[in-house]
C-alpha positions, 0 to 999 in steps of 0.5 A, a space after each residue: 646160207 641163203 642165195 641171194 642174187 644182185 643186179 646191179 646196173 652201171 650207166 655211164 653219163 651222158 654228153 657232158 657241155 665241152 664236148 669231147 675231152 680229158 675230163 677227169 676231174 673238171 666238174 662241167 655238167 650235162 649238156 641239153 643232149 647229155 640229159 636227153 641220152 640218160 633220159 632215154 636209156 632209162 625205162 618205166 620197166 627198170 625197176 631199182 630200189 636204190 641209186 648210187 652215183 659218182 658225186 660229179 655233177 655230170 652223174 650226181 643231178 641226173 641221179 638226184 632227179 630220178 631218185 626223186 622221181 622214183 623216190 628211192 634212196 640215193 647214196 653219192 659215193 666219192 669212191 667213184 669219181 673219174 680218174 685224174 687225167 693230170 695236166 691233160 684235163 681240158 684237152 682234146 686227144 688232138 691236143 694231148 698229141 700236140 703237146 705231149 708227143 706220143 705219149 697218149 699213144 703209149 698211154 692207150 698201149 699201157 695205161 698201167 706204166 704210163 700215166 699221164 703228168 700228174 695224173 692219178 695211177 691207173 694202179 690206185 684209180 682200179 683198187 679205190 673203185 673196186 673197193 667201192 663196188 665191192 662195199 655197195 655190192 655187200 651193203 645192198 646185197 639182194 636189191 636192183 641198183 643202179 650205178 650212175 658213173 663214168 666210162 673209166 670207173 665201168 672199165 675198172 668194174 669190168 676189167 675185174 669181173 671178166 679179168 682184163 689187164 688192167 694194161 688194157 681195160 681202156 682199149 678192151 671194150 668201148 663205153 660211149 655217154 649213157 652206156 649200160 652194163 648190167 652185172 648179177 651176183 649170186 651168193 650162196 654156200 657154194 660161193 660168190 658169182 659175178 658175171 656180166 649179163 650185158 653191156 650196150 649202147 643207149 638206144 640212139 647207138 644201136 
């Protein structure tokens, strides 16, 4: 078997219009800062083959206009699109608190046993995203990607390549807009390795 190595480059979106909020699947796209932070968290020095990206329009227009630019294959994958925060979409932290008591507090403190009011199972989101990674992992095995998508989706990814409880991959580690996390696969007759080679602010942050 020949070694084969992957970097695969996860980029969270930008500042989406609406400020901050459960989100979800509210579809609002980037807002005039949002498009600037994903513009500067990419360089001429990032040199990817293909694109893949969440079909939400807050990931997916950013993708399509540098996927033309560069002109690179671009696959849209509904796999990994956000969580579904239920009946907290649309609201602030503050107002979760005012309307629902504590539980955005126990959700921080498990998210694995409690979920929001119809909102999708943190159980299910985890499984649905790494079967995705794991596809487009396989499918462009030895090639530069780049993953446009969300905070919760970076999360999922990471939690099992560093083996996080899933009760705590979304208090573990921050995510802010246009963050990245580079990831290297290595195959060969040895095995796979997957490993985290960084995750960082865009530049604006640091």
């Amino acid at each position: 078997m020949t070694h084969t190595t992957t970097l695969i480059d996860l980029i969270r979106h930008g500042e989406p219009e609406g400020g901050l909020k459960f989100r979800g699947s509210l579809d609002d796209p980037l807002s005039d800062k949002g498009w600037q932070q994903m513009e500067s968290a990419v360089t001429p020095e990032d040199h990817w083959q293909v694109i893949v990206s969440s079909p939400m329009v807050r990931c997916r227009r950013f993708a399509e206009k540098l996927a033309g630019e560069r002109q690179i294959p671009l696959h849209v994958d509904e796999g990994l699109r956000e969580i579904g925060f239920g009946d907290w979409e649309g609201l602030t932290a503050e107002q979760v608190q005012q309307r629902y008591g504590d539980h955005l507090d126990r959700f921080w403190q498990d998210s694995v046993n409690f979920i929001p009011p119809r909102g999708e199972a943190v159980t299910a989101f985890y499984q649905r995203v790494t079967q995705s990674f794991s596809h487009w992992q396989q499918q462009l095995a030895g090639q530069r990607v780049l993953v446009v998508c969300h905070g919760g989706v970076i999360r999922m990814v990471l939690a099992e390549i560093l083996g996080i409880p899933l009760a705590k991959s979304f208090t573990g580690f921050a995510v802010p807009y246009a963050c990245r996390s580079r990831i290297q696969v290595d195959r060969s007759a040895h095995g796979e390795f997957r490993s985290l080679l960084s995750h960082y602010p865009p530049a604006s942050d640091r």
